[in-house]
N, C-alpha and C positions, 0 to 999 in steps of 0.2 A: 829325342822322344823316347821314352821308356818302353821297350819291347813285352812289357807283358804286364796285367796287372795279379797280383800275388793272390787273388781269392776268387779264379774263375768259375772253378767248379762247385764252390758255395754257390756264388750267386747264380749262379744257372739253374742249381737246383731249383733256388726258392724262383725265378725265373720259370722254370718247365711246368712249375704248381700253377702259375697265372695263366700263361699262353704257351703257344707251341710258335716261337719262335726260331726260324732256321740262322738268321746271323746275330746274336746276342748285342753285338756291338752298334746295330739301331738302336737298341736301348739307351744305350749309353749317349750318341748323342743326342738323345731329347731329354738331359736332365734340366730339370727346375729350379733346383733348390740343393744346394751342398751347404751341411752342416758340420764344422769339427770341433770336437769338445777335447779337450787336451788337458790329464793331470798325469802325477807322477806315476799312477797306477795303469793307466792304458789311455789309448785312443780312441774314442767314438767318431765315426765318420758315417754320417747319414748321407744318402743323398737320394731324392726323388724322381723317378722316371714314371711320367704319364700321372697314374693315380696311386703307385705305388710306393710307398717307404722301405726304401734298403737301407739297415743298419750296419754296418759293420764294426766289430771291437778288436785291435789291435791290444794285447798283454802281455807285459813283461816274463817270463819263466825261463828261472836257472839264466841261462846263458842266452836262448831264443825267444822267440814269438809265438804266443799262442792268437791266431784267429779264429774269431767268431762271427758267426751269421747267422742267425734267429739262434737255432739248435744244433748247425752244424758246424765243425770247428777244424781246425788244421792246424799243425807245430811246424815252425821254421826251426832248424837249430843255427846258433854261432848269430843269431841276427837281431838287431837292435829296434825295439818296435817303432820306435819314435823313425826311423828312417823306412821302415815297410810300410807305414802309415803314411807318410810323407811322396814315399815315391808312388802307391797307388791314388795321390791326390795327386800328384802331376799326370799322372794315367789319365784318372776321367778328364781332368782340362784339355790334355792335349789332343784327344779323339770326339771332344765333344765342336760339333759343326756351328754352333753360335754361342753368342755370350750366351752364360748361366746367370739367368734372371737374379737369383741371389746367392750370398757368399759367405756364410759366417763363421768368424774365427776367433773361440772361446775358450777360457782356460778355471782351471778352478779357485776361487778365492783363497783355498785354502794352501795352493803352490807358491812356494817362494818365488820373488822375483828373480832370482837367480838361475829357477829352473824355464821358468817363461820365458826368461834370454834366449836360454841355453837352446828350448825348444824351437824357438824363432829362427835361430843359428843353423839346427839342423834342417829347418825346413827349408833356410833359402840355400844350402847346399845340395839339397837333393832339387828343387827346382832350376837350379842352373841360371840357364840364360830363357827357362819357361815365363814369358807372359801370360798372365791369368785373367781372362775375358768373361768379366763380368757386370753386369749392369748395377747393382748394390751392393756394397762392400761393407759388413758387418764387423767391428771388431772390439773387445772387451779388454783394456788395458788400464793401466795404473800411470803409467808415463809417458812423453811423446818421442821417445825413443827407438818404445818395442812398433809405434805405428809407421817409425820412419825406417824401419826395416822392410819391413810387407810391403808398403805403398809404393814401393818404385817398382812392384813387379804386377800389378796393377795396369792393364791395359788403359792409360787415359783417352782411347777414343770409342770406345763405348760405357767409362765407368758415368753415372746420373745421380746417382745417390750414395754418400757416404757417412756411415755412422761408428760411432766411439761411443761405450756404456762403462762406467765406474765399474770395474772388475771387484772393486774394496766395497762389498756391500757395509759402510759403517756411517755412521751419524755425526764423524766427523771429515764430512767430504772435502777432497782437496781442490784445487785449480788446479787442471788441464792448460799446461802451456803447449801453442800450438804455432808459435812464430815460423818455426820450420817447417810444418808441415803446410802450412799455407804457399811457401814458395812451392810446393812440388805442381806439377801439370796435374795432377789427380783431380788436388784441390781445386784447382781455377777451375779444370772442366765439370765437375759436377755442379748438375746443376741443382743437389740442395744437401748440405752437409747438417747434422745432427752432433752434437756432444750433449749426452744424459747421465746425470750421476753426477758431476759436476760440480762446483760453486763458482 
């Protein structure tokens, strides 16, 4: 498990704005809703606690990371955002007490697929041997490749719903082959998979 997550003092801030809460990390395990947005420029990683939207933005600079949280912001030096992004998303999974109702993991149309690999590669190296306990598993890809990377880390005894959205917003939509992904336990156990975008 990850011993810390890298933007406490942000989010306590925008935290101490809301409530006066003594152990932060209740918050954390009543999230809702995690959302990551993944392009070549940074990290968006939303995730929802109670009625609240926390955003955080992970940014490449020079050689470090710049974080950001509404208005407040922190530099890492020597560190690769894509992995402080990465290892503060194993953070909230690994502290949070039940599945996270939803899961979505989105990337930009405009990123090559070679960076969307690349991306996939770092995040299942920072997640380790992390199972990710969630009840809906959102994800936007191009091929069923980059989905049969994520999907085995994918807790199948609480995943229920599983969706796949054409990442290639174009008008010449392709077929989603999905023979492999069918074999995985993900698939069998949910009990209703979606592919949109599709032909």
């Amino acid at each position: 498990m990850p011993t810390q997550f890298h933007a406490p003092s942000l989010v306590n801030q925008i935290l101490d704005s809301f409530w006066e809460f003594e152990n932060h990390q209740s918050i954390y395990s009543e999230i809702s809703m995690v959302y990551i947005e993944v392009t070549s420029r940074e990290v968006g990683l939303k995730f929802i606690c109670g009625n609240v939207n926390f955003s955080i933005s992970y940014f490449p600079k020079d050689t470090g990371t710049v974080i950001k949280c509404f208005s407040n912001e922190k530099t890492l030096e020597n560190q690769n955002f894509l992995d402080i992004a990465f290892q503060d998303l194993k953070f909230i999974f690994a502290i949070q007490k039940c599945p996270i109702p939803n899961f979505d993991l989105r990337f930009e149309e405009s990123d090559s697929s070679d960076f969307v690999g690349n991306s996939l590669n770092i995040l299942i190296a920072n997640l380790e041997s992390t199972i990710l306990k969630t009840e809906h598993f959102l994800m936007d890809l191009d091929n069923q490749i980059d989905a049969l990377k994520i999907l085995p880390f994918i807790d199948p005894g609480f995943i229920e719903k599983i969706t796949f959205i054409n990442r290639i917003k174009s008008d010449d939509k392709k077929v989603l082959k999905i023979e492999k992904i069918e074999k995985l336990e993900q698939w069998g156990r949910a009990k209703s998979v979606d592919v949109i975008g599709f032909r």
